[in-house]
Every structure is written in structure tokens, then in C-alpha cells.
GUVEX-738485 format. One line per 3 residues: their letters; for each residue x, y, z of N, C-alpha, C. Coordinates in steps of 0.1 Angstrom, whole numbers. Example, Ala and Ser with C-alpha at 12.3 -4.5 7.8 and 13.67 -1.06 7.14 Angstrom:
// GUVEX-738485
as = 132/-57/78/123/-45/78/132/-33/78 | 128/-22/71/137/-11/71/129/0/79
//
This chain:
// GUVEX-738485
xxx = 8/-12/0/0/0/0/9/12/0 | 4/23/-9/11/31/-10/15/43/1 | 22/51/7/26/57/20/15/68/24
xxx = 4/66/31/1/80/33/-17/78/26 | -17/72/20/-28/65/7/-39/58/17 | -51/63/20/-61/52/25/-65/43/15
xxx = -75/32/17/-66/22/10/-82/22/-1 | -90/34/2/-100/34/-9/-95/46/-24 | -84/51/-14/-80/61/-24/-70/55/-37
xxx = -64/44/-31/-53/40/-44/-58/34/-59 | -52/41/-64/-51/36/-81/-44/29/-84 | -51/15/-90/-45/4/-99/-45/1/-112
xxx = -39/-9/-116/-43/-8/-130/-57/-11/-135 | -63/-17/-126/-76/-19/-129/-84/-9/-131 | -81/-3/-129/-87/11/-124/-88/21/-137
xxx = -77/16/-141/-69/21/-154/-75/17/-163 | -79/6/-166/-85/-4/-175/-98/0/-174 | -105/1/-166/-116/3/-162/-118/22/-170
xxx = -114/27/-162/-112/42/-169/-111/42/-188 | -102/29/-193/-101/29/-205/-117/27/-215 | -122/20/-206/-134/18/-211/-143/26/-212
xxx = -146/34/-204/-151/43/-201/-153/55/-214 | -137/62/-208/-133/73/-216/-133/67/-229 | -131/59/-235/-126/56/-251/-135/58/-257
xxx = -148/61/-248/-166/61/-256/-165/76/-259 | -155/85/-255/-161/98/-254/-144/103/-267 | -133/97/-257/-119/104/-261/-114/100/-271
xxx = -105/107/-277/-95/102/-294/-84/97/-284 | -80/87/-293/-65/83/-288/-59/89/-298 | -53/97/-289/-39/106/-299/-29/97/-301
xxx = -26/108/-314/-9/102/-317/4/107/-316 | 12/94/-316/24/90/-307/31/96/-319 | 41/105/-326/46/104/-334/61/108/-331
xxx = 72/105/-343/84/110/-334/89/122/-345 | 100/123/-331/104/141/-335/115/136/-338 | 124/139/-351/135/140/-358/142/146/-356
xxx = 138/159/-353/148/167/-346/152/165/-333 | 143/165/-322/150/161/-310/156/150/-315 | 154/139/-321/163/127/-317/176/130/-324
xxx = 174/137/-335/189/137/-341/198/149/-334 | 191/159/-332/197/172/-330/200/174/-315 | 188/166/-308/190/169/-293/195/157/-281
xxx = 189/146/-287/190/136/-274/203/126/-284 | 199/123/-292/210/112/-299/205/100/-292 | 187/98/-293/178/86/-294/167/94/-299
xxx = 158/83/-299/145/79/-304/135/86/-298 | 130/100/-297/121/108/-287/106/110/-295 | 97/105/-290/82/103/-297/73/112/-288
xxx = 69/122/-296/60/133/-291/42/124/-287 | 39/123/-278/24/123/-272/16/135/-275 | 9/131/-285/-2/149/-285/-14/146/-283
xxx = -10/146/-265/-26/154/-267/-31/174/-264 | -24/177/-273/-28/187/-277/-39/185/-287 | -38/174/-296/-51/165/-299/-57/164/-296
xxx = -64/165/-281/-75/155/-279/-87/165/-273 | -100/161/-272/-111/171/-275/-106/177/-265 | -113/191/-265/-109/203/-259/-94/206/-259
xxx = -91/200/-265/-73/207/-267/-60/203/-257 | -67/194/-246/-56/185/-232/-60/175/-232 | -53/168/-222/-55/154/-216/-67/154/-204
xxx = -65/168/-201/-76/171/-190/-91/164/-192 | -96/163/-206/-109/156/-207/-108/141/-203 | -99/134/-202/-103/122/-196/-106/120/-183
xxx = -100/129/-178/-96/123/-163/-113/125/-155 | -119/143/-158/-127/148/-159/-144/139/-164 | -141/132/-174/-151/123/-179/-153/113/-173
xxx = -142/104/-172/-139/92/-163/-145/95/-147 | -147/111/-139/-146/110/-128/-162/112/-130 | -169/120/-136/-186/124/-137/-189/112/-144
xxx = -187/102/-148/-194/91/-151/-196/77/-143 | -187/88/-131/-189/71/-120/-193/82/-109 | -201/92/-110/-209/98/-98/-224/92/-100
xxx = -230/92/-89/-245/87/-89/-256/103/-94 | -266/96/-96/-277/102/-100/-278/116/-91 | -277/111/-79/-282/123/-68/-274/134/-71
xxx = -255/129/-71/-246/137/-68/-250/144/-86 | -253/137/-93/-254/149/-107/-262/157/-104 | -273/154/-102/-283/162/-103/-282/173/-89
xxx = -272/177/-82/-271/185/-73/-258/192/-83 | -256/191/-94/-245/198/-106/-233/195/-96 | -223/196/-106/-208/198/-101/-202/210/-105
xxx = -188/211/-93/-184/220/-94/-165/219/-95 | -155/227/-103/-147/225/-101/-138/236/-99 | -125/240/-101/-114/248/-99/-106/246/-111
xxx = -98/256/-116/-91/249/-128/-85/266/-136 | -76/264/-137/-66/271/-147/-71/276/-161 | -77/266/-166/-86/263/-179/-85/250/-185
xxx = -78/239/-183/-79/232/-190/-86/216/-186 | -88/211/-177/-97/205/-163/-110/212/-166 | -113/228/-167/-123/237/-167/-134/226/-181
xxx = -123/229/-191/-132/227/-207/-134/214/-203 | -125/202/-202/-128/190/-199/-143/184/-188 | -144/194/-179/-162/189/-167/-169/194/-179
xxx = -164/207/-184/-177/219/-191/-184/207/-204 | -173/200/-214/-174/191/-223/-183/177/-222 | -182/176/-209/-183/166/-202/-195/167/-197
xxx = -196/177/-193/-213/181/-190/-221/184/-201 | -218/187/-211/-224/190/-219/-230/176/-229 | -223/169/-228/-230/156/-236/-237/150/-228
xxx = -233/149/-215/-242/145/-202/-256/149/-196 | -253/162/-202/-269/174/-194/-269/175/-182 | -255/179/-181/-251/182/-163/-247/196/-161
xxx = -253/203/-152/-251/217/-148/-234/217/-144 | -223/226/-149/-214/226/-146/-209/239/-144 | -202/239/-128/-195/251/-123/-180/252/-123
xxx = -179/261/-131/-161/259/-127/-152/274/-125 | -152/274/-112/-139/286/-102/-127/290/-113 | -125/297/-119/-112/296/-124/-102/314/-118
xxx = -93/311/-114/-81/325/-110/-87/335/-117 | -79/346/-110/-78/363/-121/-64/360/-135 | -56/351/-133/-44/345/-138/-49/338/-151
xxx = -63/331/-150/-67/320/-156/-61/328/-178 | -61/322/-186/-60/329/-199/-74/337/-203 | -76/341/-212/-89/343/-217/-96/337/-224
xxx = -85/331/-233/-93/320/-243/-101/309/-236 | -97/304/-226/-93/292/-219/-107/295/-210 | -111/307/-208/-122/313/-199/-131/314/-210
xxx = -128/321/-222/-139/318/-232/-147/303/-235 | -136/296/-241/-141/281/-244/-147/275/-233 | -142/274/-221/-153/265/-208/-168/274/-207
xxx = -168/288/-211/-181/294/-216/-190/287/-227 | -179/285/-237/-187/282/-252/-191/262/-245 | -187/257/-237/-193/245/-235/-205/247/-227
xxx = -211/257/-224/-221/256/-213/-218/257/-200 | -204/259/-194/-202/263/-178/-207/276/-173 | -209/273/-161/-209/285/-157/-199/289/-151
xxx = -188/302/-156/-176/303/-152/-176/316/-142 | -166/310/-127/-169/318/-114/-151/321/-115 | -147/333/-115/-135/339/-118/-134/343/-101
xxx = -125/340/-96/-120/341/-78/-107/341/-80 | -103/350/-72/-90/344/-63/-76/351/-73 | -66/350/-72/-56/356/-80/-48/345/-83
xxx = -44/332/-77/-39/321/-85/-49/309/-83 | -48/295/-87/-49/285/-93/-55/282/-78 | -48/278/-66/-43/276/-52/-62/282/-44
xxx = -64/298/-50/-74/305/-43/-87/298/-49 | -87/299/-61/-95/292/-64/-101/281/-65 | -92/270/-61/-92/260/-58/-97/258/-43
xxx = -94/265/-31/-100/268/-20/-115/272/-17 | -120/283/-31/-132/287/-31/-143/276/-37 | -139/267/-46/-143/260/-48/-154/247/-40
xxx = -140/246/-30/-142/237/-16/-157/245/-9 | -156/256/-7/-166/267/4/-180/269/-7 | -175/270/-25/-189/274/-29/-196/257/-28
xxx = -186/245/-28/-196/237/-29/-206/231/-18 | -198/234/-1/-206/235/9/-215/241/10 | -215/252/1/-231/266/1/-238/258/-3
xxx = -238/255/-18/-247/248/-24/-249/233/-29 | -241/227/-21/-244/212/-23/-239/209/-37 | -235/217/-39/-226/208/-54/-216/199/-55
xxx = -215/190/-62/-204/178/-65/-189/184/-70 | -180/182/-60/-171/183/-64/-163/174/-77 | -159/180/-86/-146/171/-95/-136/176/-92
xxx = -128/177/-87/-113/179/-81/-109/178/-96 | -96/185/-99/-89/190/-109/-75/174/-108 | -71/171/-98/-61/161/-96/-64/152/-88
xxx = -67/155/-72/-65/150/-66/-77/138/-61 | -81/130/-70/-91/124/-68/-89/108/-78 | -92/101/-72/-90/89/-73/-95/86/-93
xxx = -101/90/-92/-113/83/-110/-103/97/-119 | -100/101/-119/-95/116/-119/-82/111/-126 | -74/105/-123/-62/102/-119/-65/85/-127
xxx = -70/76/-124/-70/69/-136/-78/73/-147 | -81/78/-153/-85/85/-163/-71/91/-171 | -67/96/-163/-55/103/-168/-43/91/-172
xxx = -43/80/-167/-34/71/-167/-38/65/-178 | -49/66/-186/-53/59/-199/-42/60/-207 | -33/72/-206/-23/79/-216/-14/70/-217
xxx = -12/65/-205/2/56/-200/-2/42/-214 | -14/36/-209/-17/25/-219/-14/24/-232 | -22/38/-240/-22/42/-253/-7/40/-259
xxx = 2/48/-251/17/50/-249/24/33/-251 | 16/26/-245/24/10/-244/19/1/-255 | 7/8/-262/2/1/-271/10/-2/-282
xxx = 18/15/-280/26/16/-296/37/14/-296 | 41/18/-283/56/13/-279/58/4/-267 | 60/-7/-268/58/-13/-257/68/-17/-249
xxx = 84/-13/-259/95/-11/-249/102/3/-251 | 91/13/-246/92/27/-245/104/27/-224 | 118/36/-229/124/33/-222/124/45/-206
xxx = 124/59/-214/114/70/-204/107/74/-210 | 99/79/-201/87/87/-202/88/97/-202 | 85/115/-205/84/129/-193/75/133/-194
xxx = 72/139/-181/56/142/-180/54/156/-169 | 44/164/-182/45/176/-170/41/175/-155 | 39/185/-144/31/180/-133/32/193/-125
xxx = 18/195/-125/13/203/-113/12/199/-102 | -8/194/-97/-10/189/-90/-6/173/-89 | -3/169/-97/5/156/-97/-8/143/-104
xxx = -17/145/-106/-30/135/-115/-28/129/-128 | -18/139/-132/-18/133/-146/-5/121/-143 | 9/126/-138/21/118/-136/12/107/-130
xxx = 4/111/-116/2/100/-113/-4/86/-113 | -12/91/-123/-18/78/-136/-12/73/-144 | -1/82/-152/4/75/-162/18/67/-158
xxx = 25/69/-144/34/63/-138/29/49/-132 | 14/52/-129/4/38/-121/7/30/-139 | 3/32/-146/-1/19/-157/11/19/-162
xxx = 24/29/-165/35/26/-169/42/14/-163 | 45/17/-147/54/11/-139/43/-7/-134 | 32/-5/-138/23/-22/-138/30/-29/-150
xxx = 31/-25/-161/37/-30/-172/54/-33/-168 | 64/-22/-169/75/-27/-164/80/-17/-156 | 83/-20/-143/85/-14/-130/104/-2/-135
xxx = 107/-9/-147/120/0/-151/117/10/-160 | 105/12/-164/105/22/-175/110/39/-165 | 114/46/-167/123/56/-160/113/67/-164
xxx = 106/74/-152/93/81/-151/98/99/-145 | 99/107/-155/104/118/-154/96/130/-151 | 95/137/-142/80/151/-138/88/161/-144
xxx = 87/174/-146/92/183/-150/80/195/-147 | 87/208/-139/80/220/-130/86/232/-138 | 83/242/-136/86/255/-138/94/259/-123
xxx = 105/266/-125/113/270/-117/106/280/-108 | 97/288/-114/90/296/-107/73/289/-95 | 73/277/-102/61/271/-92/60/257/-93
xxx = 69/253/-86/72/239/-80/66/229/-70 | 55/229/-66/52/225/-51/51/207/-48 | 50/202/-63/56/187/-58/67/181/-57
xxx = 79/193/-69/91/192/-69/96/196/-52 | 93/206/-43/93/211/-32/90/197/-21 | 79/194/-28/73/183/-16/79/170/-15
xxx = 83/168/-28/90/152/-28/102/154/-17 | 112/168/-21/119/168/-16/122/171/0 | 112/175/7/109/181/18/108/169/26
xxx = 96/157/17/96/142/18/81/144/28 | 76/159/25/59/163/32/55/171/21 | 40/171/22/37/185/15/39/197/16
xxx = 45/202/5/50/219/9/45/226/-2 | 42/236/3/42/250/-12/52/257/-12 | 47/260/-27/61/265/-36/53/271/-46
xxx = 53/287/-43/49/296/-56/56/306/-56 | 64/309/-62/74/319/-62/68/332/-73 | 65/329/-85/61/343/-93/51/333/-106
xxx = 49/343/-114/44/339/-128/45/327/-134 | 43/320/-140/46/308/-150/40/307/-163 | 48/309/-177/42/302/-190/33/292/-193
xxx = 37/281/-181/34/271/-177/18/272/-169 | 12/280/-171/-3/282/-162/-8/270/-164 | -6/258/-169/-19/245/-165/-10/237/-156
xxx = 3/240/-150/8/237/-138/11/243/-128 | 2/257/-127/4/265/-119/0/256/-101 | 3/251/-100/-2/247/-89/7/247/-75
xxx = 4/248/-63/13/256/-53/15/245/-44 | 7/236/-44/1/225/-31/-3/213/-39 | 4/206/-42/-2/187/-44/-14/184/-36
xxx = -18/177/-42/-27/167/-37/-21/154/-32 | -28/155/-16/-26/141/-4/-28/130/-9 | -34/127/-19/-37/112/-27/-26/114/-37
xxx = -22/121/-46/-10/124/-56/4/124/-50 | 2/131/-39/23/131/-37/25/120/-32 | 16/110/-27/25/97/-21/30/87/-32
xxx = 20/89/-43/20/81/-58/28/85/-58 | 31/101/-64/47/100/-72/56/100/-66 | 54/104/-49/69/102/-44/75/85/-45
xxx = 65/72/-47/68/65/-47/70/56/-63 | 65/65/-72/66/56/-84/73/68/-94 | 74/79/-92/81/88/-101/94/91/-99
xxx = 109/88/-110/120/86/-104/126/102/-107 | 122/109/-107/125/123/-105/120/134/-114 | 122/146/-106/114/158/-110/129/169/-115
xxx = 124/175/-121/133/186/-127/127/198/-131 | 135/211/-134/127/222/-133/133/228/-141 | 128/234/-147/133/244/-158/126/259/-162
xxx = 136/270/-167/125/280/-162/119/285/-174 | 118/298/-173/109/305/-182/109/308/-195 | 126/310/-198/130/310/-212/135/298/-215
xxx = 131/288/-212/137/273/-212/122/270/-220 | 114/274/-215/96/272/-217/91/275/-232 | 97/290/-232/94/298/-243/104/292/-257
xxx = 109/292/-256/121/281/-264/119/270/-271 | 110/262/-258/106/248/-257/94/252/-272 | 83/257/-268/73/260/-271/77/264/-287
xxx = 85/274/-286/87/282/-303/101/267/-312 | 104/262/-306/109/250/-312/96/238/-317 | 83/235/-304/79/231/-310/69/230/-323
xxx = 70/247/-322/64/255/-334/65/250/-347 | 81/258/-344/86/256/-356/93/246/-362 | 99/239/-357/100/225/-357/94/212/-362
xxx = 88/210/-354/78/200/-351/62/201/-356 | 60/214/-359/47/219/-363/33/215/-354 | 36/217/-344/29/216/-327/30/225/-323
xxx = 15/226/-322/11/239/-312/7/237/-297 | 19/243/-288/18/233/-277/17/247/-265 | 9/246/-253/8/255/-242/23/256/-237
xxx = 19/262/-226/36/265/-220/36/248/-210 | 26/246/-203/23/230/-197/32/220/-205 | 22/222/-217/25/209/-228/40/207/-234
xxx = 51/225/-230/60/224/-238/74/220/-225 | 70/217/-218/80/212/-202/89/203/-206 | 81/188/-209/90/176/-211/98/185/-228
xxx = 97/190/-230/105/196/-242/117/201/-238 | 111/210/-228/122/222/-226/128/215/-215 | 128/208/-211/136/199/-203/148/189/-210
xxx = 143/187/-217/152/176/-231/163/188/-234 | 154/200/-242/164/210/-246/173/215/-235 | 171/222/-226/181/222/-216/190/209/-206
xxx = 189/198/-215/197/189/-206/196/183/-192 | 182/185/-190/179/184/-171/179/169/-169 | 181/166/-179/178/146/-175/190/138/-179
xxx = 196/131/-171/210/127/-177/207/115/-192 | 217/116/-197/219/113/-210/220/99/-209 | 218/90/-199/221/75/-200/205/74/-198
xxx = 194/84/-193/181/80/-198/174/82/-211 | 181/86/-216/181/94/-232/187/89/-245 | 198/89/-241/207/84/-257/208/69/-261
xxx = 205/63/-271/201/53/-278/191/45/-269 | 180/54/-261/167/48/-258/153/53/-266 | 144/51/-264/134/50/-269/125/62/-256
xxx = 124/75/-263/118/82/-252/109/89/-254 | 93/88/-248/81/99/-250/78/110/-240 | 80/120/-248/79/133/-244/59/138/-245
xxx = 58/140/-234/38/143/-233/40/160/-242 | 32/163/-246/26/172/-252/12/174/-249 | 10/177/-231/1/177/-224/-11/188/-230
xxx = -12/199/-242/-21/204/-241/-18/215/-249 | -26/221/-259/-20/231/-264/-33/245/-267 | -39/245/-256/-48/256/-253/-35/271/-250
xxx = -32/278/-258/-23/285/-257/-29/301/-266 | -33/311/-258/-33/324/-263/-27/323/-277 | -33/330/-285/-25/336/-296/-16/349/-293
xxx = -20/357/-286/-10/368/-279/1/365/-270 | 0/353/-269/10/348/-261/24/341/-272 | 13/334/-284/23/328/-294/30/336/-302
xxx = 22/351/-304/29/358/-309/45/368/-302 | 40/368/-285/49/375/-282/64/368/-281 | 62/349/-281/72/344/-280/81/339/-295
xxx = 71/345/-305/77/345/-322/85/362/-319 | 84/372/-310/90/379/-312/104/383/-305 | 103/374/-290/109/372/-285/121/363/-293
xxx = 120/352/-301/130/348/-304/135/347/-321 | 126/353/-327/126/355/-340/126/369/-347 | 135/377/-337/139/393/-339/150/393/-355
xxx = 144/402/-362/148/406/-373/163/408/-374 | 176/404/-381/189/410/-378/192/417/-381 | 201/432/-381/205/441/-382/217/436/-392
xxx = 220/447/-399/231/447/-410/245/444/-408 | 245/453/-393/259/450/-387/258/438/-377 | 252/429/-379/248/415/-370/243/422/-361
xxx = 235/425/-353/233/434/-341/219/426/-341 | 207/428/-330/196/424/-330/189/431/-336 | 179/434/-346/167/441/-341/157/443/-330
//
């Protein structure tokens, strides 16, 4: 049993399996494809992009989300649900309620994007803007659902939640079945911690990589603390991992099945992202562009990397256009005559 885990909270593969069934009625199984360039130019192996930037609403967030409102009871629907969310967890209940005919509430920050606040509108939510990060809202969420009896969907930290999300891990072994690492972004820790549960059932050595923004770390903080801690230091590109505080069901999974976290910052992100632009022709959030910008900066040693077989998640690619444009100008400045920048 896992450390800390009551013993109705843990995720198995069954669970996994179970969730596969589920979700596969509603979700696309994205594709696995590989990047040429990282493998020739960056790692000197085999690195296969995961997109779900593909998958409805634009993340991985719709499975976990779907998987978790289709194993609530009648009662708890019909008192609507309510959730917390960045924006991307947001579209995935909003989607989710919407084929369902379920009232859907979702809290999102002053931080949240706008698009991201548009679209969980265009699904039918009703979108309640609180709080100034991810953390506040997530708190208000707790207090609006005691007002009004609404069903919580927790964004991570919930059991159905969390295998749902681990479906990715399967998908991932379908096509590669001696895939050697993994990397995977991580906030609240739901997505790593599903797709580490069905990776490490299959083979206990596949090498399971998290990757944080240097500016908002809190499981990278917690593993290491070896408690839960927070860690929000400033801003992040990275807004669908804005998260400050893990979830009590998530940090004991990954502290126990994820073989390390790494952090990379801001211009590591932006980089990540305008490579996988232009490169790769993926249009990826600053979330979805981590396991990237981790590769590109070197954060993972090279005996997990070089002449292995390695999938990089491309967790999401809900990403402003004002945002894509400021980072085309950030690194694609015009040159001056005498080599100088523009």
C-alpha cells in the first residue's frame, strides 16, 4: 500500500482499465509520433511526441474529468458539479457536462487565460472567476460547494480523476511497448500519477520523469521536503501547472513511483514551445511544452536518453495567440546589417 494512501484512495491498473473503457466512448487516442529533430539534433535517441494537444478540448484534462462524472450517482449529478481549474480540467467537466446534461460550475483565477475562460463558456459552464492564482480558487471552490451542495470534480487530486488520466500511460504501451522514459508535466501531480500507475504495472523500469517550472514547484518542493509543501514563487508560461500545493492522494504516488522531478524556467519554456512550433509543427501550451524544454536544456541525464526509446507528453495546447505571438518575437527578432539584433 502506498505511503500515506487510504486504502480506498489508491489507483490500480484496474482502475486504469476500467477508466479505459469508459473514456474511449467519449476520447481520441492521440498520436504517438516521433520528432526528428529532438532525436537527431537533441538527445542522440529515439524521442516520440504524445499529443494530446489533440485531444477534444485541446488536453488530456478531458479524460480524467469524464472518467470521474461518469462514475458519480444520480443524486450527486443532479445537485451539478463544481470544479477549480486554470482552464484546461475547466473545458474537460464543461465538455463533459455537456454531452451528459449536467449543470457545470467551474472557479477559475484572475491569472486563468482568456481563451481558456472563453471556451469552458462556449461548453455551457458557468464560469466563477475568484482568487488571484490557481491555489485561491481552488479553496473557493471547496466553500462554494458546501453553500450549495454541489459535486465536487477535483482537478487532480481524486481517485477516477487520476485513472482516467493514466489511460495515456496504456495508449503510450500500445505503440511502444518497450518505451524506455517517459516525461511528463506536473502540477497537481493526477496526470504523472496515472500514467506512472499503468507505466510502472507493465514494467517497473520504465524511467518516469516530472518536469516544474522554476517559478512554481510544489511537488518538486514536496517530494523533496519528503511532506507536502508549497512553492509559488512568481508567474509561470506554464499556467496548467500553476499549482502551489499537491494533492494528499498524488504526492505519495509520485513520491513512490516517479524517479524524478526537474525544473526548468521560463526562457527554457518559451524556447521549448517556439521549437515546438517551428520545428515539429505543434502547437503546444507552455504545460504541454516542459517535457521539451527539459530535453532541450539537458535536465535529464543522457544515460536516460541516448540510444533509448523516449516519450515526451505534449500535455495540451490551449495557448493564447497573444502569447504565441509575443514568443515569435521574442526569439525570432529581425537582424541588423551590422549582426546586431533588431
Amino acid at each position: 500500500m502506498l505511503k500515506g494512501v487510504g486504502i480506498d484512495n489508491i489507483v490500480d491498473i484496474h482502475d486504469i482499465e476500467e477508466a479505459k473503457s469508459i473514456v474511449g466512448k467519449y476520447a481520441r487516442k492521440t498520436p504517438l509520433v516521433q520528432s526528428m529533430f529532438l532525436s537527431r539534433n537533441v538527445v542522440g535517441g529515439d524521442v516520440y511526441l504524445k499529443l494530446e494537444n489533440m485531444q477534444l478540448t485541446g488536453s488530456f484534462k478531458f479524460r480524467g474529468a469524464n472518467n470521474k462524472i461518469n462514475h458519480l450517482s444520480k443524486e450527486e449529478l443532479d445537485r451539478g458539479v463544481i470544479t477549480a481549474s486554470a482552464g484546461n480540467h475547466a473545458q474537460g467537466v464543461a465538455l463533459t457536462g455537456h454531452l451528459l446534461g449536467i449543470d457545470t460550475t467551474v472557479v477559475m483565477p484572475d491569472e486563468a487565460p482568456q481563451m481558456k475562460r472563453d471556451a469552458t463558456r462556449g461548453y455551457g459552464a458557468e464560469v466563477d472567476i475568484h482568487g488571484a492564482t490557481f491555489d485561491d480558487a481552488h479553496q473557493w471552490m471547496f466553500e462554494r460547494a458546501e453553500k450549495e451542495g454541489k459535486t465536487i470534480v477535483d482537478p487532480f487530486n481524486d481517485k477516477y480523476v487520476i485513472a482516467g488520466q493514466g489511460t495515456i500511460g496504456l495508449e503510450i504501451l500500445d505503440d511502444i511497448w518497450d518505451v524506455d522514459t517517459v516525461i511528463i508535466p506536473v502540477g497537481g501531480g493526477g496526470l504523472i500519477s496515472g500514467m506512472a500507475t499503468a507505466l510502472k504495472s507493465f514494467n517497473p523500469n520504465i524511467h518516469i520523469v516530472g518536469v516544474q517550472s522554476e517559478n512554481v514547484h510544489g511537488m518538486y518542493a514536496s517530494v523533496k521536503a519528503g511532506q507536502i509543501t508549497k512553492h509559488h514563487d512568481d508567474f509561470t508560461l506554464a499556467d496548467g501547472t500553476d499549482v502551489a500545493v499537491p494533492g494528499d492522494i498524488t504526492f505519495p504516488i509520485v513520491s513512490e513511483l516517479v524517479d524524478e522531478i526537474v525544473l526548468v524556467n521560463e526562457e527554457e519554456i518559451a524556447h521549448a514551445m517556439k521549437d515546438l512550433l517551428q520545428r515539429t509543427k505543434v502547437v503546444a501550451e507552455g504545460a504541454g511544452a516542459l517535457p521539451v524544454a527539459a530535453l532541450e536544456s539537458h535536465k535529464i541525464d543522457d544515460r536516460w536518453l541516448k540510444n533509448k526509446k523516449t516519450v515526451a507528453m505534449v500535455s495540451g495546447g490551449n495557448v493564447d495567440l497573444n502569447r504565441v505571438s509575443q514568443i515569435i518575437d521574442q526569439f525570432l527578432k529581425p537582424v541588423k546589417a551590422d549582426g546586431g539584433i533588431g
